[in-house]
MIGULO-989717 format. One record per residue (C-alpha): residue in one letter; x, y, z; chain. Coordinates in steps of 0.05 Angstrom, whole numbers. Example, Ala and Ser with C-alpha at 12.3 -4.5 7.8 and 13.67 -1.06 7.14 Angstrom:
BEGIN
resn = A | X = 246 | Y = -90 | Z = 156 | chain = A;
resn = S | X = 273 | Y = -21 | Z = 143 | chain = A;
***
This chain:
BEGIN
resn = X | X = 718 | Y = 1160 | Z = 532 | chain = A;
resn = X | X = 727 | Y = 1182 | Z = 452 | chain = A;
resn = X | X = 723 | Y = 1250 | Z = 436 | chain = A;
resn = X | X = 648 | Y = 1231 | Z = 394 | chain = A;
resn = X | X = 624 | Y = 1188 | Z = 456 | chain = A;
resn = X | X = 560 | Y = 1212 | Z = 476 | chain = A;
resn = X | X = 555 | Y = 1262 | Z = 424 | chain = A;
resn = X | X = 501 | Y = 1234 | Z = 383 | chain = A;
resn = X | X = 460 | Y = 1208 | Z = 442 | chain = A;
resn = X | X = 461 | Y = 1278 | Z = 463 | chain = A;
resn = X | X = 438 | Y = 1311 | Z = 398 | chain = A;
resn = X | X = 380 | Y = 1260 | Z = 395 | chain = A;
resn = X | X = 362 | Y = 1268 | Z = 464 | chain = A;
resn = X | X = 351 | Y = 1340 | Z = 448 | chain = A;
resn = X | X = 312 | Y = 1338 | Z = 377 | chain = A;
resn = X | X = 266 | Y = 1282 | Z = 403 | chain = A;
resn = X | X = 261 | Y = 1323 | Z = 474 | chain = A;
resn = X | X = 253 | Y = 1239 | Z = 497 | chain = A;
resn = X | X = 313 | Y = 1183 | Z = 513 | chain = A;
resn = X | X = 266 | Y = 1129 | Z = 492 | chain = A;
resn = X | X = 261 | Y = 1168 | Z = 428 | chain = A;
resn = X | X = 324 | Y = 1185 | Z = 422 | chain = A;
resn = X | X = 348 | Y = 1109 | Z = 426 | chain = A;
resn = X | X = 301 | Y = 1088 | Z = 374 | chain = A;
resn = X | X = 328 | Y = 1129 | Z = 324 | chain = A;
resn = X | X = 393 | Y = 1113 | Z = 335 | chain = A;
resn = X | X = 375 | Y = 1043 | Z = 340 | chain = A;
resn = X | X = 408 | Y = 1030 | Z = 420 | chain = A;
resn = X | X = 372 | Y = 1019 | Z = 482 | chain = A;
resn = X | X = 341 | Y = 1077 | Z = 529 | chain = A;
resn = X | X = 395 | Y = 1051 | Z = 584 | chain = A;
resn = X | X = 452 | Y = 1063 | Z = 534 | chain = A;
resn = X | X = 424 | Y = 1132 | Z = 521 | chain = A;
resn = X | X = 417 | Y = 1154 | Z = 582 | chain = A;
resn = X | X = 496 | Y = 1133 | Z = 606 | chain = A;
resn = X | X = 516 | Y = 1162 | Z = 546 | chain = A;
resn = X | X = 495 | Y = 1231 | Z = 562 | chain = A;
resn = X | X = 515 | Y = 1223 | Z = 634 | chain = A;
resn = X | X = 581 | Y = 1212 | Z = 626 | chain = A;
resn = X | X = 587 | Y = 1262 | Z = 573 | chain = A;
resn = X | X = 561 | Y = 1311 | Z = 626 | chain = A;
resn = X | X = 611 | Y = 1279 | Z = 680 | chain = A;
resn = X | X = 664 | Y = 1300 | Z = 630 | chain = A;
resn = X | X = 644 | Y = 1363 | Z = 612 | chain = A;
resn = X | X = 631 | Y = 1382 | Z = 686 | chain = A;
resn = X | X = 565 | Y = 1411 | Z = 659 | chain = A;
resn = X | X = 488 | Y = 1397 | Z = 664 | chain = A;
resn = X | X = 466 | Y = 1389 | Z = 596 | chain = A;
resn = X | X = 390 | Y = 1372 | Z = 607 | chain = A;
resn = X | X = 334 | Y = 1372 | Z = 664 | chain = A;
resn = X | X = 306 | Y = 1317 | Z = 667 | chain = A;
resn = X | X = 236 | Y = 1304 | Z = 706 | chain = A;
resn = X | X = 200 | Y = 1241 | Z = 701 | chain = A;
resn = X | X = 154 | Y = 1275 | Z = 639 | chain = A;
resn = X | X = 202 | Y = 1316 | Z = 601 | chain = A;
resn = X | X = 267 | Y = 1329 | Z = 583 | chain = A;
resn = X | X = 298 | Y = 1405 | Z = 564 | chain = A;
resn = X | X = 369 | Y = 1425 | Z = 549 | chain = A;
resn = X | X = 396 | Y = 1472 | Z = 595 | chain = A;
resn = X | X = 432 | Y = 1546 | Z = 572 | chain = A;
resn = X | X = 497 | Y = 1515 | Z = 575 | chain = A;
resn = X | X = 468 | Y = 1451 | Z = 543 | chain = A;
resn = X | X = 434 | Y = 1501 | Z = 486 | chain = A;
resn = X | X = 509 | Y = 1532 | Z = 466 | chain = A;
resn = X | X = 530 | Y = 1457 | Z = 466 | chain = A;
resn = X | X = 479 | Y = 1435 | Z = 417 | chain = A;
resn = X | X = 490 | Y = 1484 | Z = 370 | chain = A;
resn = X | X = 566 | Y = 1470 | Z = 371 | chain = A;
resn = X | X = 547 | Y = 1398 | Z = 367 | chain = A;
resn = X | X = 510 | Y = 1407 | Z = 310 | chain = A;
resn = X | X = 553 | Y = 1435 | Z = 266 | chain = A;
resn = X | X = 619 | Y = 1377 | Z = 283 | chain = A;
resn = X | X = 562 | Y = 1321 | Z = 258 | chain = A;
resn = X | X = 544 | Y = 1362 | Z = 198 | chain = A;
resn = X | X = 621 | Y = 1364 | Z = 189 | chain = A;
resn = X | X = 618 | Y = 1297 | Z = 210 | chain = A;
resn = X | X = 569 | Y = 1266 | Z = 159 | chain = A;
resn = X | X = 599 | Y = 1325 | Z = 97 | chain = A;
resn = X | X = 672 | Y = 1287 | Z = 110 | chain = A;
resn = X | X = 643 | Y = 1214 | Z = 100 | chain = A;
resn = X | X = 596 | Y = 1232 | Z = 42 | chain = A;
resn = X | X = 646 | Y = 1261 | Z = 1 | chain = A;
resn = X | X = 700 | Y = 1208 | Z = 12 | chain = A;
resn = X | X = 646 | Y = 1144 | Z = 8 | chain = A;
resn = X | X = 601 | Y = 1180 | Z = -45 | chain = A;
resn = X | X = 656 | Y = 1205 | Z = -88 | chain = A;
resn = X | X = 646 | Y = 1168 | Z = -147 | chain = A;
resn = X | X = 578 | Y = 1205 | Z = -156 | chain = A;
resn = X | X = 539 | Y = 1139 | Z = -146 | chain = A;
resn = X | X = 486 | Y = 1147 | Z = -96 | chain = A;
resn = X | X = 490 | Y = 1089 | Z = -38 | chain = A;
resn = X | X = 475 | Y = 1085 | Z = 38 | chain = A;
resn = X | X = 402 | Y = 1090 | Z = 66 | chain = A;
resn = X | X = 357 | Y = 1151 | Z = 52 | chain = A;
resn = X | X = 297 | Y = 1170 | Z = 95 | chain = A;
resn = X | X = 241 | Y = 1198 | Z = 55 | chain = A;
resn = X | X = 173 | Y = 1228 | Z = 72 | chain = A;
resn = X | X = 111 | Y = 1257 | Z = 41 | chain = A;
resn = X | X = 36 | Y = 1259 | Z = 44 | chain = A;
resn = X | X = -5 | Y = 1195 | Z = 52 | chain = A;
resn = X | X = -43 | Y = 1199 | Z = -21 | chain = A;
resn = X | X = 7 | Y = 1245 | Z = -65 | chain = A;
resn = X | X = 53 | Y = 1190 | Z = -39 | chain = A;
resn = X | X = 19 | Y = 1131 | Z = -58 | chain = A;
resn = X | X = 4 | Y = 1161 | Z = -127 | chain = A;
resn = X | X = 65 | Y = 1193 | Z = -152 | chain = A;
resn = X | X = 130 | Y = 1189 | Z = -109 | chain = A;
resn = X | X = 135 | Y = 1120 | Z = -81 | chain = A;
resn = X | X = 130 | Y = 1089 | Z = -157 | chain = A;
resn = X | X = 182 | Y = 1141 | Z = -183 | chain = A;
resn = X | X = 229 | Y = 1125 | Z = -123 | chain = A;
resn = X | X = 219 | Y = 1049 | Z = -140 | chain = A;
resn = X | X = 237 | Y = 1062 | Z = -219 | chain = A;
resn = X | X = 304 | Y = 1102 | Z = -186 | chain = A;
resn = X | X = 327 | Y = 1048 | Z = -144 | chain = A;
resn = X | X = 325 | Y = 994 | Z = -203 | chain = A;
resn = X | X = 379 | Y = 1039 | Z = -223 | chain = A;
resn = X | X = 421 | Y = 1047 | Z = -160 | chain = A;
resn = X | X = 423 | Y = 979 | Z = -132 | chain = A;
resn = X | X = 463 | Y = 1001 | Z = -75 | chain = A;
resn = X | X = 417 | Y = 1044 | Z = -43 | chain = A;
resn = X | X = 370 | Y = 1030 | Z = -4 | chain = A;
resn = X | X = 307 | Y = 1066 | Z = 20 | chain = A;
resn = X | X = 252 | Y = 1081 | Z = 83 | chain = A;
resn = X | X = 191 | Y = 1111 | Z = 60 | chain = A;
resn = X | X = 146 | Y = 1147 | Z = 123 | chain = A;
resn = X | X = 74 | Y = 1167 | Z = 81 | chain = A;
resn = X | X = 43 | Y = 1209 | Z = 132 | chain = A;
resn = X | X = -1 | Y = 1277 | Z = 127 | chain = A;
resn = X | X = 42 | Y = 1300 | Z = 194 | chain = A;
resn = X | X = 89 | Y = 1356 | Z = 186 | chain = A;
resn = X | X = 155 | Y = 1318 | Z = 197 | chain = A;
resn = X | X = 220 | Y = 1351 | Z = 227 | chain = A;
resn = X | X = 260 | Y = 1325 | Z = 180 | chain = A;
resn = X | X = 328 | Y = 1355 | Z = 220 | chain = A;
resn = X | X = 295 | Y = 1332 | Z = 292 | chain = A;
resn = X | X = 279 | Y = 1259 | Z = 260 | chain = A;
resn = X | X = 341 | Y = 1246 | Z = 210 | chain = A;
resn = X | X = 303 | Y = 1252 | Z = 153 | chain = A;
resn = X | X = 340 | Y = 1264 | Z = 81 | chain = A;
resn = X | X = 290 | Y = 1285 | Z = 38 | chain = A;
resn = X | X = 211 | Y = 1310 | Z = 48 | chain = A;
resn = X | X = 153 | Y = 1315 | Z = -15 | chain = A;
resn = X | X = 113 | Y = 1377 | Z = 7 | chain = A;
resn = X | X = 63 | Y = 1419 | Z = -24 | chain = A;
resn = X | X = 35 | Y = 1484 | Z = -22 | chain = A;
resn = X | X = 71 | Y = 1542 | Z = -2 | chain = A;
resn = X | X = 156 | Y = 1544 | Z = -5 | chain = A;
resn = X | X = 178 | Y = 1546 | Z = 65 | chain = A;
resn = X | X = 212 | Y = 1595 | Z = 120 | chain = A;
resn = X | X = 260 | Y = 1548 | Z = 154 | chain = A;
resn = X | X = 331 | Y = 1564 | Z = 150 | chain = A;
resn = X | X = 351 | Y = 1492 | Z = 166 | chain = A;
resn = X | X = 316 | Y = 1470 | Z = 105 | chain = A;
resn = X | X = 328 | Y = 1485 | Z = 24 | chain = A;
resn = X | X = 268 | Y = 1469 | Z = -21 | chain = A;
resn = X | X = 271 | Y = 1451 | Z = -91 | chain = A;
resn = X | X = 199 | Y = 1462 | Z = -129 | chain = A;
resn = X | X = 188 | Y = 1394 | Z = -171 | chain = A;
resn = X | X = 120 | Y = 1413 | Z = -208 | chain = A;
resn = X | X = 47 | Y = 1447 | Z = -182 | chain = A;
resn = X | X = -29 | Y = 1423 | Z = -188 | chain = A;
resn = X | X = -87 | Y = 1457 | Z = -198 | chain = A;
resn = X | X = -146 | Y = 1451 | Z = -136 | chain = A;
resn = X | X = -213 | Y = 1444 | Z = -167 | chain = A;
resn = X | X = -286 | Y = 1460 | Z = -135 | chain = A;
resn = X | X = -330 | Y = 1412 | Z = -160 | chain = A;
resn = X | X = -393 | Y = 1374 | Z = -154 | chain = A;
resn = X | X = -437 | Y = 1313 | Z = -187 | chain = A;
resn = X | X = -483 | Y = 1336 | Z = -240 | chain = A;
resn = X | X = -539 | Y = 1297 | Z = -192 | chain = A;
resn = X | X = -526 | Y = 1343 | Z = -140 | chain = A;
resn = X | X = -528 | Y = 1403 | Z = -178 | chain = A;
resn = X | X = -598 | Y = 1392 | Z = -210 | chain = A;
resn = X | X = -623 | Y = 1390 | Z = -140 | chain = A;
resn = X | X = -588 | Y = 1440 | Z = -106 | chain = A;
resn = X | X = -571 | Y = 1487 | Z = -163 | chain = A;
resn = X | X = -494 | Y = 1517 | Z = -184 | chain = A;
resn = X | X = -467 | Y = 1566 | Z = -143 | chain = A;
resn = X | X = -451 | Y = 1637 | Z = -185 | chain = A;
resn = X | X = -405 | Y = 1662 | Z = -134 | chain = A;
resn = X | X = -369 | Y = 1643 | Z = -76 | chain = A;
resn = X | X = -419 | Y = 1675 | Z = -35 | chain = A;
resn = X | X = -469 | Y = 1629 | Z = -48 | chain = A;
resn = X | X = -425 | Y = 1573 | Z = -14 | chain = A;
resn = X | X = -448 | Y = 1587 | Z = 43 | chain = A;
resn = X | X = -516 | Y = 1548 | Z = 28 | chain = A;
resn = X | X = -481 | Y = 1487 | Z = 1 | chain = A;
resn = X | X = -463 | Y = 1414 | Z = 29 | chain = A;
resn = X | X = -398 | Y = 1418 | Z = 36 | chain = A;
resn = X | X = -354 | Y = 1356 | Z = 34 | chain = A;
resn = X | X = -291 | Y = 1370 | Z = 83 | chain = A;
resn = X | X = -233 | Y = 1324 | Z = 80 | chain = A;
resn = X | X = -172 | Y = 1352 | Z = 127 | chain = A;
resn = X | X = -164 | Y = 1420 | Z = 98 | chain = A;
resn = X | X = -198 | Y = 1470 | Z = 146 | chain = A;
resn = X | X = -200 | Y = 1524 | Z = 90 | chain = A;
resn = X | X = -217 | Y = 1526 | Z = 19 | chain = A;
resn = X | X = -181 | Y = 1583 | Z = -14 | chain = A;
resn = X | X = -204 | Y = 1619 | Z = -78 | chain = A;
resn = X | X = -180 | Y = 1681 | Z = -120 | chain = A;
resn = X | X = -233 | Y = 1733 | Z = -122 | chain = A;
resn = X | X = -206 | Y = 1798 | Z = -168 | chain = A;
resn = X | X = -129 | Y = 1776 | Z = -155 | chain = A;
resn = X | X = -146 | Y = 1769 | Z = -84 | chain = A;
resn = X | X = -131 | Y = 1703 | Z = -49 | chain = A;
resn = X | X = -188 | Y = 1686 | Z = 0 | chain = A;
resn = X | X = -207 | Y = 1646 | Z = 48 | chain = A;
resn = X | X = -278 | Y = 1597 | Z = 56 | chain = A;
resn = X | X = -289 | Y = 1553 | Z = 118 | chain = A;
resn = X | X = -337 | Y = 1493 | Z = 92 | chain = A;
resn = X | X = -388 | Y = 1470 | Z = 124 | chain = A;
resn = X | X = -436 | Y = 1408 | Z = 121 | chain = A;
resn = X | X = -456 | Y = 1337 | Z = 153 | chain = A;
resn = X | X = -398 | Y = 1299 | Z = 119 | chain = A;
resn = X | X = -323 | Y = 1297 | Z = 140 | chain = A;
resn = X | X = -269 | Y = 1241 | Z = 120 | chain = A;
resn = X | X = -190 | Y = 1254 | Z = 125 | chain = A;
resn = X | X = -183 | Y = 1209 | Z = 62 | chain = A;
resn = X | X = -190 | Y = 1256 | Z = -7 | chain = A;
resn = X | X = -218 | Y = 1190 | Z = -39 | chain = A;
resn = X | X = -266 | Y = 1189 | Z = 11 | chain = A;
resn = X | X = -281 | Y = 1258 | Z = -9 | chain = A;
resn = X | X = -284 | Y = 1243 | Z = -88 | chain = A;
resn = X | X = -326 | Y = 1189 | Z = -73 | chain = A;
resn = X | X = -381 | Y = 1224 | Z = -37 | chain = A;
resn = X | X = -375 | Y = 1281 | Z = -84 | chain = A;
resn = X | X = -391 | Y = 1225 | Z = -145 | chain = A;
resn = X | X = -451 | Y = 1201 | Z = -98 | chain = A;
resn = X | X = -476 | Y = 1272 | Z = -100 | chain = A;
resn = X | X = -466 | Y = 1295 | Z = -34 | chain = A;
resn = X | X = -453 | Y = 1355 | Z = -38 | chain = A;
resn = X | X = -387 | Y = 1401 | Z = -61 | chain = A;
resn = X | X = -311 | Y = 1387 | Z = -58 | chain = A;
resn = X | X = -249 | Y = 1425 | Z = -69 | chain = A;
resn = X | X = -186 | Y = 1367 | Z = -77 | chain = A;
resn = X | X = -132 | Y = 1372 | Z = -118 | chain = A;
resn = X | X = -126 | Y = 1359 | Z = -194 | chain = A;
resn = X | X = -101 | Y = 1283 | Z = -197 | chain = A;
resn = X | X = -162 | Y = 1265 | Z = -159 | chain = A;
resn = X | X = -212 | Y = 1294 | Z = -193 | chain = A;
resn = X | X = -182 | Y = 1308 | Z = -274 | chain = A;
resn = X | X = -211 | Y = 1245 | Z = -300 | chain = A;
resn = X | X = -283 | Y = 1250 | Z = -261 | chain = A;
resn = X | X = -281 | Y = 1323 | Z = -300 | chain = A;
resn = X | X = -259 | Y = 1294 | Z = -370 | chain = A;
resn = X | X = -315 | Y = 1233 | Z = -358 | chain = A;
resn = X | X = -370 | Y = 1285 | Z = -335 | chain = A;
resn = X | X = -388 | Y = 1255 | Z = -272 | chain = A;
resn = X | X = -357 | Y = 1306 | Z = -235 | chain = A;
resn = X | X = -365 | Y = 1389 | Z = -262 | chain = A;
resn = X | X = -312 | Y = 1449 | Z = -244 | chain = A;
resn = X | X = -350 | Y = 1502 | Z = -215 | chain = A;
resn = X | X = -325 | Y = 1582 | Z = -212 | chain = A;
resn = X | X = -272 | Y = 1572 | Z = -248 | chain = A;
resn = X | X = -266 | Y = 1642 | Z = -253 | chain = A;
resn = X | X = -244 | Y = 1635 | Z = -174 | chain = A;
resn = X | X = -199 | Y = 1572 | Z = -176 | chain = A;
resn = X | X = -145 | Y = 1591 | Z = -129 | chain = A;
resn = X | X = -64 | Y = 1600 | Z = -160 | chain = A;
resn = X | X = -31 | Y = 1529 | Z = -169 | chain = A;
resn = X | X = -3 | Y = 1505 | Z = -105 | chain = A;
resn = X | X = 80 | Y = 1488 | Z = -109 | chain = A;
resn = X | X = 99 | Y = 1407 | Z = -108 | chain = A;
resn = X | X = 176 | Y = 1422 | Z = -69 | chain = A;
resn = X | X = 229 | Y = 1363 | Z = -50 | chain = A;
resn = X | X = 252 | Y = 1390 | Z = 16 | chain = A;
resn = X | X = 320 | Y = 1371 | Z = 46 | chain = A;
resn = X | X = 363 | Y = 1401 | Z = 112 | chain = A;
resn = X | X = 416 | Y = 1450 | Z = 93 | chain = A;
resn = X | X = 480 | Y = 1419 | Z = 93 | chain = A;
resn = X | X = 553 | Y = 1450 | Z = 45 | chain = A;
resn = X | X = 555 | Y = 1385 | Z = 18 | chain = A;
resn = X | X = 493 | Y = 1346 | Z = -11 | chain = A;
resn = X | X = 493 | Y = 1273 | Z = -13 | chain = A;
resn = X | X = 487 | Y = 1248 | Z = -88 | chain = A;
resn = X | X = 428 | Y = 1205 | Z = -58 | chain = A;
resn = X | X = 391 | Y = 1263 | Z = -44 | chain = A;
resn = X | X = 418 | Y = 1305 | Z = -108 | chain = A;
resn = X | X = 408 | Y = 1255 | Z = -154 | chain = A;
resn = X | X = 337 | Y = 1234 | Z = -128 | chain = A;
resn = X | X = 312 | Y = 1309 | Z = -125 | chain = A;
resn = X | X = 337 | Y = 1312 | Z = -195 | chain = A;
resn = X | X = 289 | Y = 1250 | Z = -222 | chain = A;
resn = X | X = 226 | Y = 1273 | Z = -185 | chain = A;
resn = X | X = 237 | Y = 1339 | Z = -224 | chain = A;
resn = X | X = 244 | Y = 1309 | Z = -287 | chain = A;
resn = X | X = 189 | Y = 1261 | Z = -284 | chain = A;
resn = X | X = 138 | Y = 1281 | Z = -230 | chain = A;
resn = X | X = 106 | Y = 1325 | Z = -272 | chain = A;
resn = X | X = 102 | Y = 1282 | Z = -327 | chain = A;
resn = X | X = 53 | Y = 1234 | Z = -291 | chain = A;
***
């Protein structure tokens, strides 16, 4: 058995807490997986993992292990990069994720313009509005907004911002009226897509509204439609809404309350030694996402 045998299995087992899950993301069968790990245990002497027929965990000693583990991929991964990669041409396969509809719109066009450029790369896009763990599911690179993040596993680069917008059709607002202040929300259709909370500045103070009303849709298109049909008020972010606004079929309301821009961040796992696919890609979005 070579000193890396098992090692990966391991690791995967762990982040997907699954050995089905763990062989599908290293591309192997559960059965080779699962004798991995086993003999890696057999040679460390050790229990690694508990295993029950609905979960696995890592044990203490399999906890230390990990860790240690960890770091000899990183190593690992650092050592190949900078020997394959050291030309400064990106190549190799890069995992990239970000929102369904930000996706769509802006990143999955830019990253198609890059790779005409860098023929030997090639590319997995997941769109998805799931919060991905991009260490857990070997993921290179996330598009996330809102606020910069806590995790000391993860380094975020801020790429550009947009402006959220409370608006309504001018339809629904000669029936219903404008609302003067965020108070008077509270006796409007609201038109709730999958944010929970609307958020607003009142006086320098962020704040918090929970809408309300008889429409939902996770789909912010579905929102921007209703809110052209007059049904009531939305709050979406500017590329849905700017050219509704500049037409006239849509109109901002309380402005004087639109919320501080929310951050647009490329998000990538810590690691001494970034890849130039990752560099160099983080580099383009910045120079041209806010340009779109």
């Amino acid at each position: 058995m070579g000193s890396w045998d098992g090692i990966d299995s391991f690791i995967a087992v762990c982040e997907t807490e699954s050995f089905s899950a763990a062989a599908t993301r290293l591309g192997v069968s559960t059965s080779h997986v699962s004798r991995e790990v086993a003999r890696l245990e057999d040679r460390l002497q050790v229990r690694l993992l508990y295993r029950t027929t609905r979960r696995v965990s890592v044990t203490d000693a399999g906890r230390t292990f990990l860790e240690r583990c960890r770091r000899l991929v990183e190593e690992r991964e650092e050592a190949f990069a900078a020997v394959s990669e050291s030309d400064g041409a990106p190549r190799g396969h890069l995992r990239l994720t970000c929102s369904i509809a930000y996706g769509e719109r802006f990143i999955v066009p830019l990253v198609n313009r890059f790779l005409l450029s860098h023929p030997q790369l090639s590319v997995s896009i997941d769109l998805t509005n799931r919060l991905v763990d991009l260490v857990g599911e070997g993921f290179d690179l996330a598009v996330r907004t809102g606020a910069s993040l806590n995790d000391s596993r993860l380094i975020a680069v801020q790429l550009t911002s947009r402006r959220r917008y409370l608006c309504a059709a001018p339809a629904y607002l000669e029936q219903v009226g404008a609302p003067v202040s965020l108070d008077d929300l509270a006796r409007h259709e609201c038109l709730t897509g999958t944010a929970e909370l609307w958020h607003f500045d009142d006086h320098g103070q962020q704040v918090s509204f929970r809408p309300a009303g008889n429409w939902r849709c996770n789909s912010g298109f579905a929102v921007l439609d209703a809110a052209r049909q007059g049904l009531g008020l939305c709050q979406l972010p500017d590329f849905y809404v700017e050219t509704d606004l500049a037409a006239g079929t849509l109109v901002s309301l309380l402005d004087q309350h639109r919320p501080p821009d929310e951050g647009i961040w490329a998000v990538y796992p810590h690691r001494r030694h970034l890849s130039p696919k990752v560099s160099l890609l983080v580099d383009y979005l910045k120079h041209h996402v806010g340009r779109l």
